[in-house]
N, CA, C and O atoms as a CHARMM CRD file, in Angstrom:
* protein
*
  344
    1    1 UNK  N     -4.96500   4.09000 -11.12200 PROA 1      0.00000
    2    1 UNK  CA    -4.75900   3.80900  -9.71200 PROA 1      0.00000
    3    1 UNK  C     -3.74100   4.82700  -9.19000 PROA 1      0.00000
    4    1 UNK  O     -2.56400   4.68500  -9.52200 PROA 1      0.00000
    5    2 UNK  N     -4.10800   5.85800  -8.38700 PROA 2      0.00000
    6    2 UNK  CA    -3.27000   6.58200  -7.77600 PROA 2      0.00000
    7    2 UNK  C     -1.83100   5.84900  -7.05600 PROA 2      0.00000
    8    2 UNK  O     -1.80500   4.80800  -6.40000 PROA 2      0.00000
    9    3 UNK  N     -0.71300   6.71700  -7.39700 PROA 3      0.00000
   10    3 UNK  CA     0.42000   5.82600  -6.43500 PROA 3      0.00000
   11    3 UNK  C      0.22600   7.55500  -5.35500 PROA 3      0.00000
   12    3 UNK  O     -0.06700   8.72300  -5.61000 PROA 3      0.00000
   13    4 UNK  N      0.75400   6.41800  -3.62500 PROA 4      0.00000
   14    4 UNK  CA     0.45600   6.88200  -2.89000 PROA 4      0.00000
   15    4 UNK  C      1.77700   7.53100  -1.84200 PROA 4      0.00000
   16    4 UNK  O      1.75200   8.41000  -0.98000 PROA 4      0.00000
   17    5 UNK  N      2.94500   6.61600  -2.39000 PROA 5      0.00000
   18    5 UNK  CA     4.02800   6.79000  -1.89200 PROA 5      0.00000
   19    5 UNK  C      4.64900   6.16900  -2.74500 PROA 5      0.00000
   20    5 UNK  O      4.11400   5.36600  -3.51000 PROA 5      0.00000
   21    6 UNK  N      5.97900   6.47700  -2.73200 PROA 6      0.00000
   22    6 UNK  CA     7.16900   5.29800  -3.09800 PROA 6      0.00000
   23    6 UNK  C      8.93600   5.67600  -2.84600 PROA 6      0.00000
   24    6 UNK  O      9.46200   6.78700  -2.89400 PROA 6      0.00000
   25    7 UNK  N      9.56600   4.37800  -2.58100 PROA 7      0.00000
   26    7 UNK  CA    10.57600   4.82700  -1.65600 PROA 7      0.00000
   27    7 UNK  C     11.37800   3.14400  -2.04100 PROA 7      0.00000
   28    7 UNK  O     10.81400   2.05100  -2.00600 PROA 7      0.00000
   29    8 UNK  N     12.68500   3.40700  -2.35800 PROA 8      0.00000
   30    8 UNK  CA    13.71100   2.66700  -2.73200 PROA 8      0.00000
   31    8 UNK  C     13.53100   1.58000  -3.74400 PROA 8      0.00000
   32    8 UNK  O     13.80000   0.38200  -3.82600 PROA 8      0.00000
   33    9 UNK  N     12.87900   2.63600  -4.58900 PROA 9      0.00000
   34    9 UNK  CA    12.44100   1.60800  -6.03500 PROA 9      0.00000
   35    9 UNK  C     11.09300   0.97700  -5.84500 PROA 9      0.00000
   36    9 UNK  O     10.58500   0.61500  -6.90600 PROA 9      0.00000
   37   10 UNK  N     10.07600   0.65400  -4.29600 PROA 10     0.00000
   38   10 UNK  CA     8.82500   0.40200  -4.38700 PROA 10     0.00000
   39   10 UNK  C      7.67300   1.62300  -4.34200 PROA 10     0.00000
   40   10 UNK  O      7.59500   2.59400  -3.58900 PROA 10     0.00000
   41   11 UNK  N      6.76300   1.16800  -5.50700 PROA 11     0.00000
   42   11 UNK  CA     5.47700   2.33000  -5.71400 PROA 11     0.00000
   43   11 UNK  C      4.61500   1.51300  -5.06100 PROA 11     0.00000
   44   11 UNK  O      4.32000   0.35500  -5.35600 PROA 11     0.00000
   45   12 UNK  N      4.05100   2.47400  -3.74900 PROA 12     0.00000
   46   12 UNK  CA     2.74000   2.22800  -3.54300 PROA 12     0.00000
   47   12 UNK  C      1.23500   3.03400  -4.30900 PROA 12     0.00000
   48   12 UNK  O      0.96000   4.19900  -4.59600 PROA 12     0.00000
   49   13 UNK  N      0.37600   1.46100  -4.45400 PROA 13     0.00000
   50   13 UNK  CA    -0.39100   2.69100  -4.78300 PROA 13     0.00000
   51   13 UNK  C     -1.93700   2.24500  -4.22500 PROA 13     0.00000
   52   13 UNK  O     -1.98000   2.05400  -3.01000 PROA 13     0.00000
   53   14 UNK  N     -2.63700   2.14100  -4.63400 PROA 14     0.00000
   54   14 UNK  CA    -4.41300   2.27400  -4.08500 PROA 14     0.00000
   55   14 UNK  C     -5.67400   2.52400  -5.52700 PROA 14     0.00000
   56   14 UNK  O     -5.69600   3.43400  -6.35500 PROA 14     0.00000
   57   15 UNK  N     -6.52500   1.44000  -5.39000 PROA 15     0.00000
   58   15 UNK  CA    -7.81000   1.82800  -6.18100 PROA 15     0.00000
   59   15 UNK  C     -8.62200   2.54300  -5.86900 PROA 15     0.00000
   60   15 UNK  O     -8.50800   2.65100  -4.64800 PROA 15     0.00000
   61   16 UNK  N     -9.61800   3.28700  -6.29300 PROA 16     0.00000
   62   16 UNK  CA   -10.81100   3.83000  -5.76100 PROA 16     0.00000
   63   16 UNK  C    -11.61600   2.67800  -6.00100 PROA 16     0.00000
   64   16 UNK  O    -11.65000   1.85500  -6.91500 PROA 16     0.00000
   65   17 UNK  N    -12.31000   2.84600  -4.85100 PROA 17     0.00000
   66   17 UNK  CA   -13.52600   1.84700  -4.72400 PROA 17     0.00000
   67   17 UNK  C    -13.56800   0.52100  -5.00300 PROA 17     0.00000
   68   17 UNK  O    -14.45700  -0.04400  -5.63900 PROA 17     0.00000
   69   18 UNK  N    -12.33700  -0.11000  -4.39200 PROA 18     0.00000
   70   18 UNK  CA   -11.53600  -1.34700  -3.96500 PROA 18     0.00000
   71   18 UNK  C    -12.25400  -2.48700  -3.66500 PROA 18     0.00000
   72   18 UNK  O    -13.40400  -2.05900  -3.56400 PROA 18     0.00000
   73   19 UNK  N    -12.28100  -3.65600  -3.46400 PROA 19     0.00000
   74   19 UNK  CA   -13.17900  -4.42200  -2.98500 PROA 19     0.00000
   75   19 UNK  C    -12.42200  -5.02600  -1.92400 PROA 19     0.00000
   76   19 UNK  O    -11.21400  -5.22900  -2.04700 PROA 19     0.00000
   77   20 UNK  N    -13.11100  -5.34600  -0.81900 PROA 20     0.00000
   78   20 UNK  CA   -12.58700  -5.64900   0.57300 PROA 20     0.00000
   79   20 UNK  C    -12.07100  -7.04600   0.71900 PROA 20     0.00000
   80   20 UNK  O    -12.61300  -8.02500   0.20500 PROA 20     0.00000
   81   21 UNK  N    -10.76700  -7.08300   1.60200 PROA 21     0.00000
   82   21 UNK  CA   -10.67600  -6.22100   2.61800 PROA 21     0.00000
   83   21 UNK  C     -9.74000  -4.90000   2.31600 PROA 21     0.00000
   84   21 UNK  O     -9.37900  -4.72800   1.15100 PROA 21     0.00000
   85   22 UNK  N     -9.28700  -3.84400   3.45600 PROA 22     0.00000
   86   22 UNK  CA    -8.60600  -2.87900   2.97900 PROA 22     0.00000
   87   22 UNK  C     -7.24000  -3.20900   2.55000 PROA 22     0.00000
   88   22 UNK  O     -6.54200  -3.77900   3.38800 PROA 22     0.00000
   89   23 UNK  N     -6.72800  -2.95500   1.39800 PROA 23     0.00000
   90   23 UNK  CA    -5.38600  -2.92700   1.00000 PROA 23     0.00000
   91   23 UNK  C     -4.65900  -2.22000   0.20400 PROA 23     0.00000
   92   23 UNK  O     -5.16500  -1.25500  -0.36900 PROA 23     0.00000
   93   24 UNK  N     -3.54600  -2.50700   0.04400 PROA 24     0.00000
   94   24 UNK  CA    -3.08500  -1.36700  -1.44000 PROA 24     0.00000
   95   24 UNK  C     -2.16200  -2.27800  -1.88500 PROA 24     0.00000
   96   24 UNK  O     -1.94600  -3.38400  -1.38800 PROA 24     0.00000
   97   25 UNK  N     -1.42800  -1.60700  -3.17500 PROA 25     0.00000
   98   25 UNK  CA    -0.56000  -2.55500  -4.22300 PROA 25     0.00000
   99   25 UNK  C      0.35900  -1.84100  -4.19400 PROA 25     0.00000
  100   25 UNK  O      0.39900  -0.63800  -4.45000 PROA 25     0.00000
  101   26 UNK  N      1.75600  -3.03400  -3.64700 PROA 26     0.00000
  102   26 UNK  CA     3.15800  -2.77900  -3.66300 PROA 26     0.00000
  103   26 UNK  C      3.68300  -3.27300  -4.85500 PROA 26     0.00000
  104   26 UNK  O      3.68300  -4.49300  -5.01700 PROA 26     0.00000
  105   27 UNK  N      4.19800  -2.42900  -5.84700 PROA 27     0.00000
  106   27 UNK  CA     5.04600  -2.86700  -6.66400 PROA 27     0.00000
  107   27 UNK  C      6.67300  -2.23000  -6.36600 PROA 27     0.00000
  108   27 UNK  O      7.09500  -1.20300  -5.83500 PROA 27     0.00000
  109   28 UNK  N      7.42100  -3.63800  -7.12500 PROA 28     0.00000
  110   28 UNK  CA     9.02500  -3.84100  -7.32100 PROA 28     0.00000
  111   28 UNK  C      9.40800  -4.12500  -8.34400 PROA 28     0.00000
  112   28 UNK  O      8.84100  -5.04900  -8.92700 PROA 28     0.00000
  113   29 UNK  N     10.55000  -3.42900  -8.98700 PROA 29     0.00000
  114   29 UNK  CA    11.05400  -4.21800 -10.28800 PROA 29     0.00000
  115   29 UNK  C      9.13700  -4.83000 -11.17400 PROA 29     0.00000
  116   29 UNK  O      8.08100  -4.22100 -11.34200 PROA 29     0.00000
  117   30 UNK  N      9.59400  -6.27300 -11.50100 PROA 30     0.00000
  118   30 UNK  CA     8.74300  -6.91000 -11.69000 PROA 30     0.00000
  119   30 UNK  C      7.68200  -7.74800 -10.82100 PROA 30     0.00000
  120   30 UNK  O      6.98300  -8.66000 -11.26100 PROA 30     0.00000
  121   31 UNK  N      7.69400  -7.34300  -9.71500 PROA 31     0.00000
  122   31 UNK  CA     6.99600  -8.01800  -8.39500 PROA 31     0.00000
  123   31 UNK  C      5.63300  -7.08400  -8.00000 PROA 31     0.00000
  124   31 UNK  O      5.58200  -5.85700  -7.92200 PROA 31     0.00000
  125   32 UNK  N      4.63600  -7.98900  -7.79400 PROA 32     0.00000
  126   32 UNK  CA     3.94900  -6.72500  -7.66400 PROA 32     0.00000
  127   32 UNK  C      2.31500  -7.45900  -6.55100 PROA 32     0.00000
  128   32 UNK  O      1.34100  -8.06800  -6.99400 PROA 32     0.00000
  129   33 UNK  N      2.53200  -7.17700  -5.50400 PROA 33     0.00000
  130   33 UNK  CA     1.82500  -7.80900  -4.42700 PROA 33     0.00000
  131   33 UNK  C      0.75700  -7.13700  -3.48900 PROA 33     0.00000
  132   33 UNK  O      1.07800  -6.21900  -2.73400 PROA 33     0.00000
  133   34 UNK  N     -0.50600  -7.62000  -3.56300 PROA 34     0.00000
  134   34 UNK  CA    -1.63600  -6.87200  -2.56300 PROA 34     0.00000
  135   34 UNK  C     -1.14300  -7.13500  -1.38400 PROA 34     0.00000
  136   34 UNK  O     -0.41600  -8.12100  -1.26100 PROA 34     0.00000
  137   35 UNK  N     -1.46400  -6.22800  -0.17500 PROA 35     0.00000
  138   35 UNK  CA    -1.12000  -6.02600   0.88500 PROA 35     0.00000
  139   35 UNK  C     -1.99900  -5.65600   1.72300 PROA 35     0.00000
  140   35 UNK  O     -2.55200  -4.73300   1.12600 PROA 35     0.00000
  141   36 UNK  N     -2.70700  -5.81000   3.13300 PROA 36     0.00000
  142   36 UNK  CA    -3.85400  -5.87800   3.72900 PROA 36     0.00000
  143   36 UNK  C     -3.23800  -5.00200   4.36000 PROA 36     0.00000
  144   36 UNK  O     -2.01000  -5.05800   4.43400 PROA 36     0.00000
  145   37 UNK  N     -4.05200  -3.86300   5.03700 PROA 37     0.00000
  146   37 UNK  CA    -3.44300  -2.85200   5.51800 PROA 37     0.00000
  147   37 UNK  C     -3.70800  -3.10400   7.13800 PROA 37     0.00000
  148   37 UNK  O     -3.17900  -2.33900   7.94400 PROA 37     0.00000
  149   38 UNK  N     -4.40900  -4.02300   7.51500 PROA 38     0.00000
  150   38 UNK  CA    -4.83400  -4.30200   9.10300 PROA 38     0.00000
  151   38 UNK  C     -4.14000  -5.22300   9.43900 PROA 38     0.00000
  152   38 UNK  O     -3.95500  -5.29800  10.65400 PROA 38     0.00000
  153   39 UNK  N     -3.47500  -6.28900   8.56200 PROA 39     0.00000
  154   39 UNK  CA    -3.03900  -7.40500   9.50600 PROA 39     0.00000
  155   39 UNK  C     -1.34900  -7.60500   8.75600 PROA 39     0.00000
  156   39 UNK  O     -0.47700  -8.32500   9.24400 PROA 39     0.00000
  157   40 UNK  N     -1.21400  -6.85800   7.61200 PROA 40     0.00000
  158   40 UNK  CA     0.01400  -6.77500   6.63500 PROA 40     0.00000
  159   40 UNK  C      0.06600  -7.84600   5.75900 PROA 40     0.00000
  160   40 UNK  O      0.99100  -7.83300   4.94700 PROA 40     0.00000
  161   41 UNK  N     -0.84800  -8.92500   5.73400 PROA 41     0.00000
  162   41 UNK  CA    -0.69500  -9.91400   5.14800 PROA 41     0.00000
  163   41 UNK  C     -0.96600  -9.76500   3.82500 PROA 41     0.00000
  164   41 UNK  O     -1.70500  -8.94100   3.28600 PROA 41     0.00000
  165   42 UNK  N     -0.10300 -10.89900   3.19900 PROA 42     0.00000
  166   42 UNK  CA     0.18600 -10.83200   1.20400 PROA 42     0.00000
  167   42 UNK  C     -1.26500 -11.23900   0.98600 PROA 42     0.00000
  168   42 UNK  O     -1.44100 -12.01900   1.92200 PROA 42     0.00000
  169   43 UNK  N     -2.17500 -11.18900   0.44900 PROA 43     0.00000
  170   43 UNK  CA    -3.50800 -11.13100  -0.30400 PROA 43     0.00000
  171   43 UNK  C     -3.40400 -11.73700  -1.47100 PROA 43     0.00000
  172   43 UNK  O     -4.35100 -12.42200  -1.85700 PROA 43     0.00000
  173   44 UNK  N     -2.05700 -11.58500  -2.38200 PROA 44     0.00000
  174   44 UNK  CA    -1.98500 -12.22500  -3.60200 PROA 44     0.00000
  175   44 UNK  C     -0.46800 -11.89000  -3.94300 PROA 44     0.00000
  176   44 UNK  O      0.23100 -11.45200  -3.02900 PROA 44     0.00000
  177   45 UNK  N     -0.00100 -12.04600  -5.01800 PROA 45     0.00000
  178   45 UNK  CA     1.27200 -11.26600  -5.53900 PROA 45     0.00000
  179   45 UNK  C      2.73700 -11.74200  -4.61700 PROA 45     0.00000
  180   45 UNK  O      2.44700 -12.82400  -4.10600 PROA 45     0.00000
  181   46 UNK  N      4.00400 -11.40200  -4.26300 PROA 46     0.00000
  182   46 UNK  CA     4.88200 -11.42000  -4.28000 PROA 46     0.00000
  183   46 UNK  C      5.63900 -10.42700  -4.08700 PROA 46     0.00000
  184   46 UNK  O      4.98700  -9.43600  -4.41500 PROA 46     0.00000
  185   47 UNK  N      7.09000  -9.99700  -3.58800 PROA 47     0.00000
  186   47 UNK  CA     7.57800  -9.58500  -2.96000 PROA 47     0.00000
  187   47 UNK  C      8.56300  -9.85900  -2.94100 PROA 47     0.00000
  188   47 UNK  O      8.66900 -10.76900  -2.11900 PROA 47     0.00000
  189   48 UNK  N     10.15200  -9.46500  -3.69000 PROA 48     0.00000
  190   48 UNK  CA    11.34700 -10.14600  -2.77200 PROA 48     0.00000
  191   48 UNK  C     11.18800 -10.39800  -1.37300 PROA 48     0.00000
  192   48 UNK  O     10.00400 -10.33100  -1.04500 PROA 48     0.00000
  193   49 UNK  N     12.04500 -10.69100  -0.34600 PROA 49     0.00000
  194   49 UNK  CA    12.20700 -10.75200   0.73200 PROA 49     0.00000
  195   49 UNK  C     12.22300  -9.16200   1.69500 PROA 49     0.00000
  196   49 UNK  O     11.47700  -8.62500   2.51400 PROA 49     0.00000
  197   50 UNK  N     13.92000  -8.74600   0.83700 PROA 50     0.00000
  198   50 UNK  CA    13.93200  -7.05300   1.19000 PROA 50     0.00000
  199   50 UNK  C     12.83300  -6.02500   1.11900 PROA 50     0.00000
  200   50 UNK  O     12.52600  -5.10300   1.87500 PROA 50     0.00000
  201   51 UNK  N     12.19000  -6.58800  -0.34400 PROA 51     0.00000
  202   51 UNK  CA    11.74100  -5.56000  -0.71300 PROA 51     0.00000
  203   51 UNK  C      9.83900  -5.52700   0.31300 PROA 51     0.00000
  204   51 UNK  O      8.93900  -4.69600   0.19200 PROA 51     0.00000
  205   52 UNK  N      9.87600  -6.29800   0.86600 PROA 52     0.00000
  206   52 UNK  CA     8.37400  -7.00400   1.59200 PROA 52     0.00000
  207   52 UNK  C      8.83800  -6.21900   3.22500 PROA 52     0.00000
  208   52 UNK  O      8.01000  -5.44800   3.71000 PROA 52     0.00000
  209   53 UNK  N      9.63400  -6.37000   3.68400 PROA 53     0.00000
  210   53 UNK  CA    10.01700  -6.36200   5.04300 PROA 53     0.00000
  211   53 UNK  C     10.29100  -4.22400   5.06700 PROA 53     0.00000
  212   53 UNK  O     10.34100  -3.50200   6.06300 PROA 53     0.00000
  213   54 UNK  N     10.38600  -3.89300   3.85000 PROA 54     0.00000
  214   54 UNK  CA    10.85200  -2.55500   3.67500 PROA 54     0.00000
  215   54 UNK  C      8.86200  -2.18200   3.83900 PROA 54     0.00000
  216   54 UNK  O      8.35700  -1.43300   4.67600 PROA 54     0.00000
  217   55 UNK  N      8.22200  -2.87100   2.90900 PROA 55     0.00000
  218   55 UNK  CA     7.11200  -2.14300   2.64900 PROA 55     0.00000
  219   55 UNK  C      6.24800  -2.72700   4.03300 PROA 55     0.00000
  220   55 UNK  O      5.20900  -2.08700   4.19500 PROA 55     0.00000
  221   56 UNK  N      6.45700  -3.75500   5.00300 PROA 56     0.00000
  222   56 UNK  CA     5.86900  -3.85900   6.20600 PROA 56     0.00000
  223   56 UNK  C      6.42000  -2.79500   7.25500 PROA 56     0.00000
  224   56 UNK  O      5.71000  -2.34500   8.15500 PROA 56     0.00000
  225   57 UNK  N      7.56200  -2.48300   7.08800 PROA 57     0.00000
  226   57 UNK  CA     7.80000  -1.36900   8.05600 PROA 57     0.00000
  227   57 UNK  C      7.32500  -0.05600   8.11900 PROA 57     0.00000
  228   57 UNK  O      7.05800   0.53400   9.16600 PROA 57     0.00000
  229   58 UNK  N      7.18700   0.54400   6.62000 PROA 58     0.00000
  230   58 UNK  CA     6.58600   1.76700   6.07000 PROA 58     0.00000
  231   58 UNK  C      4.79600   1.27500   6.26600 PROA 58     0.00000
  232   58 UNK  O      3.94100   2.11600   5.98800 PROA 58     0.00000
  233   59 UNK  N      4.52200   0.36800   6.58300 PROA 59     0.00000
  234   59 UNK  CA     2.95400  -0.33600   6.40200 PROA 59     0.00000
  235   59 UNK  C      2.75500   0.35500   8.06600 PROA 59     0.00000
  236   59 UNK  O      1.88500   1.19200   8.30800 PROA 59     0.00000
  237   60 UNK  N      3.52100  -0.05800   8.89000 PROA 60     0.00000
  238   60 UNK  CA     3.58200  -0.27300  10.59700 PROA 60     0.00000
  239   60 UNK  C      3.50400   1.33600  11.07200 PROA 60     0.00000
  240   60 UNK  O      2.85000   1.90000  11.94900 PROA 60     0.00000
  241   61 UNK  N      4.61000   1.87400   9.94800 PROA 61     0.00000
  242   61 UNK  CA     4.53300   3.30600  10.32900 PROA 61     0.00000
  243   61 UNK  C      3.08500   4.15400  10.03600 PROA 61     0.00000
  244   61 UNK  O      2.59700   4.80800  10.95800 PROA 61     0.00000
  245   62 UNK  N      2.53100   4.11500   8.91800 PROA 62     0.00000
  246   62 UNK  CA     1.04100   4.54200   8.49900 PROA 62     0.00000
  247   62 UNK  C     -0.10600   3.80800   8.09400 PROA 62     0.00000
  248   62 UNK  O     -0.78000   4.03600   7.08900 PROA 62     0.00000
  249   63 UNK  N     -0.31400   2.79100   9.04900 PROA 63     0.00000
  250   63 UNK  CA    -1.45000   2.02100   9.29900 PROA 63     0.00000
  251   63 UNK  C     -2.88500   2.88100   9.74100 PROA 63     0.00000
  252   63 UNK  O     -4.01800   2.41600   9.61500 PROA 63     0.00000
  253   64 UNK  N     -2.56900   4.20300  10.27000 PROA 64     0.00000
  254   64 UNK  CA    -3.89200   4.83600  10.48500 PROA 64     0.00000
  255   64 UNK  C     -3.87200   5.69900   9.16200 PROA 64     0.00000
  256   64 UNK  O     -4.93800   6.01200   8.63300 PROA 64     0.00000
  257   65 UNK  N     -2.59000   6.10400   8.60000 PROA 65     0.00000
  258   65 UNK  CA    -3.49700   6.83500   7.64600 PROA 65     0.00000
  259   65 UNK  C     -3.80500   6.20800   6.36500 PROA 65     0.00000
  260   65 UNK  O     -4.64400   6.60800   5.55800 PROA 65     0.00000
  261   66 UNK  N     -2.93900   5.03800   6.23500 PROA 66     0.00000
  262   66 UNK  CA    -3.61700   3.68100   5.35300 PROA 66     0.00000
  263   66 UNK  C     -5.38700   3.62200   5.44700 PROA 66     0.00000
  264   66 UNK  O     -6.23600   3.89700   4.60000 PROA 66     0.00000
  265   67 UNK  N     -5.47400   3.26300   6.49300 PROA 67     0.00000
  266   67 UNK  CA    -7.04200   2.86200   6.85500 PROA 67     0.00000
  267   67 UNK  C     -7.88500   4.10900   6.14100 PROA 67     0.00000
  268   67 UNK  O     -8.77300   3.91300   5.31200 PROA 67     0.00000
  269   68 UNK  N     -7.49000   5.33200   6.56700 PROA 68     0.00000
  270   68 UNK  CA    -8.28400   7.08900   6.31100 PROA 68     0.00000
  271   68 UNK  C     -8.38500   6.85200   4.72400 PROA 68     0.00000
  272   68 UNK  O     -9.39200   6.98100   4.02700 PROA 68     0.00000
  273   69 UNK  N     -6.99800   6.44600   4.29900 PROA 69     0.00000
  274   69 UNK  CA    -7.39900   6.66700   2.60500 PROA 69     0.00000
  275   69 UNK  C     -8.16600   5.64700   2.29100 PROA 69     0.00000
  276   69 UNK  O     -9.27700   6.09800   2.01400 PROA 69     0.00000
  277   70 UNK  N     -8.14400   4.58300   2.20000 PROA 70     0.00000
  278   70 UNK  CA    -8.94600   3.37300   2.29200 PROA 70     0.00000
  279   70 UNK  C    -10.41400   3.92700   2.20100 PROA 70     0.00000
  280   70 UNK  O    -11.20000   3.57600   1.32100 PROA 70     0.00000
  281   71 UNK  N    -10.72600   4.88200   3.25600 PROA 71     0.00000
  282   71 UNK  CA   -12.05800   4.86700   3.45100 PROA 71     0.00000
  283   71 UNK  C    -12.47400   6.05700   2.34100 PROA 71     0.00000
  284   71 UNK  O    -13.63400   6.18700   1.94900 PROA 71     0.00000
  285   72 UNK  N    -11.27200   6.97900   1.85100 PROA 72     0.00000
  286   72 UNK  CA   -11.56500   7.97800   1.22800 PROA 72     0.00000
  287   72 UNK  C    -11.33000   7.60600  -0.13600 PROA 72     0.00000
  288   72 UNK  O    -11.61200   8.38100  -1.05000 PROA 72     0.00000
  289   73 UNK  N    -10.78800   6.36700  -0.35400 PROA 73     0.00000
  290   73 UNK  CA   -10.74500   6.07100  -1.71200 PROA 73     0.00000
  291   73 UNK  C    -12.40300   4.88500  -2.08900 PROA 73     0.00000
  292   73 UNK  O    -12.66200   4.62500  -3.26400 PROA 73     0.00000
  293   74 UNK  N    -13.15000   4.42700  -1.14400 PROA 74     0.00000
  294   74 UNK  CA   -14.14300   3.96500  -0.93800 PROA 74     0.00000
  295   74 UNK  C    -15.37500   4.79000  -2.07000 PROA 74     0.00000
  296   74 UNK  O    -16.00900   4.48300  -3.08000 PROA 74     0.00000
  297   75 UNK  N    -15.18000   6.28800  -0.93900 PROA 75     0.00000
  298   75 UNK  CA   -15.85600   7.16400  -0.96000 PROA 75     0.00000
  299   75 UNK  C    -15.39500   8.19500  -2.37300 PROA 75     0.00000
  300   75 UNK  O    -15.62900   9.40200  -2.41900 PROA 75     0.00000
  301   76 UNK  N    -14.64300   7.33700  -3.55900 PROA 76     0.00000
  302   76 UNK  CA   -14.09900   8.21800  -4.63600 PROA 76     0.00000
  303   76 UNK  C    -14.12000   9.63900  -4.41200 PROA 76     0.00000
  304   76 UNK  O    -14.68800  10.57900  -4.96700 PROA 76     0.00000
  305   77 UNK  N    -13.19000   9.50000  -3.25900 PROA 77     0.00000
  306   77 UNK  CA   -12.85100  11.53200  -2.86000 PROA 77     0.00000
  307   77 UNK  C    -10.91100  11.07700  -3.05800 PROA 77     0.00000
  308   77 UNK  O    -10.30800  10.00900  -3.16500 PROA 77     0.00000
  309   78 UNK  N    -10.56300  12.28700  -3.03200 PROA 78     0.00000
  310   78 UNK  CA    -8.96500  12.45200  -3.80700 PROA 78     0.00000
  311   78 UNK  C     -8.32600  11.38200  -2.27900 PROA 78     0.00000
  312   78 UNK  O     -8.87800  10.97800  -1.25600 PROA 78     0.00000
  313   79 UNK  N     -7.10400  11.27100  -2.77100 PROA 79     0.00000
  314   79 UNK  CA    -5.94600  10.49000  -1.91400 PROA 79     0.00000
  315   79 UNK  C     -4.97000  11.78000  -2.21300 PROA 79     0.00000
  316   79 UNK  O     -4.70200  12.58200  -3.10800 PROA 79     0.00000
  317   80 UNK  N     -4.61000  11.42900  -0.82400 PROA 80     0.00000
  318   80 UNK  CA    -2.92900  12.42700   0.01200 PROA 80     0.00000
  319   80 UNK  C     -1.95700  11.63300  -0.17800 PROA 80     0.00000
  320   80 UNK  O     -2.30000  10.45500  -0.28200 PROA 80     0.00000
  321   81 UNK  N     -0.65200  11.88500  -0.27800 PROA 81     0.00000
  322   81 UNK  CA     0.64700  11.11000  -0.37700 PROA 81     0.00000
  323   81 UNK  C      0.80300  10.41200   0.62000 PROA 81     0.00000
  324   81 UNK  O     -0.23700  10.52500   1.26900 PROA 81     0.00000
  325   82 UNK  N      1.45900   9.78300   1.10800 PROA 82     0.00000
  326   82 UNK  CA     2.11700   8.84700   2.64800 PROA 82     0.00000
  327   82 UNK  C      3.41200   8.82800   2.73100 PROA 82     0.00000
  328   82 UNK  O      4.14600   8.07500   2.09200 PROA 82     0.00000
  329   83 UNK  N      3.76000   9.67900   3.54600 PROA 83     0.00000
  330   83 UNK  CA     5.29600   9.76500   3.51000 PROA 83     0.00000
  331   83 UNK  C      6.02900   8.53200   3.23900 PROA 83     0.00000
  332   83 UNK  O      5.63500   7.39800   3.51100 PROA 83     0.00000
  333   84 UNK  N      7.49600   8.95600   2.49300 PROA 84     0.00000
  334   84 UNK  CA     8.25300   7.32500   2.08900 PROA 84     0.00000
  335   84 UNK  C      9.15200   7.36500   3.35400 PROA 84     0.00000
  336   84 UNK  O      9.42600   8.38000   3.99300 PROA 84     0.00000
  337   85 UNK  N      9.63700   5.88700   3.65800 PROA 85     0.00000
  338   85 UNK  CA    10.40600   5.29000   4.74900 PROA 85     0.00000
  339   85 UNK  C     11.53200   7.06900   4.20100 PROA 85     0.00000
  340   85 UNK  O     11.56000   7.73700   3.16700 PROA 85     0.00000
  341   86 UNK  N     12.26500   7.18100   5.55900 PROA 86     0.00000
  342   86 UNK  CA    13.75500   8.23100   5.59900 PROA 86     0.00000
  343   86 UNK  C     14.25600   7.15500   5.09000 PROA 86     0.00000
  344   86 UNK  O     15.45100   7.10900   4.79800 PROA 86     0.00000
């Protein structure tokens, strides 16, 4: 599973050819939670508090290019990085 970003100890990362709806996997420490990339909602998994509200903000910031890889990881073609939160 490609990681796609990661930024203050959380790795994002993404499957190819995922099963719907669109999301990717935030891991922490030992926490490690699906994440819907259209509505931000937990799908499964867990999250400290901090560490959830860090990866919804970085979610808010690249929600369109969330969706692009989504469709390009669909289409088993390569994934681009996503910038981490400054």
């Amino acid at each position: 599973m490609p990681e796609i970003s990661r930024f203050y100890g959380i790795v994002i990362k993404m499957y190819f050819a995922d099963h719907a709806p669109p999301h990717f996997h935030a891991e922490y420490a030992e926490h490690e939670a699906r994440i819907a990339i259209g509505s931000l909602a937990v799908l499964s998994g867990n999250l400290p508090p901090r560490a959830m509200g860090l990866v919804a903000e970085w979610t808010t910031l690249h929600q369109k290019e969330l969706q692009e890889l989504w469709e390009r990881a669909s289409r088993l073609q390569p994934l681009t990085r996503v910038a981490p939160l400054p």
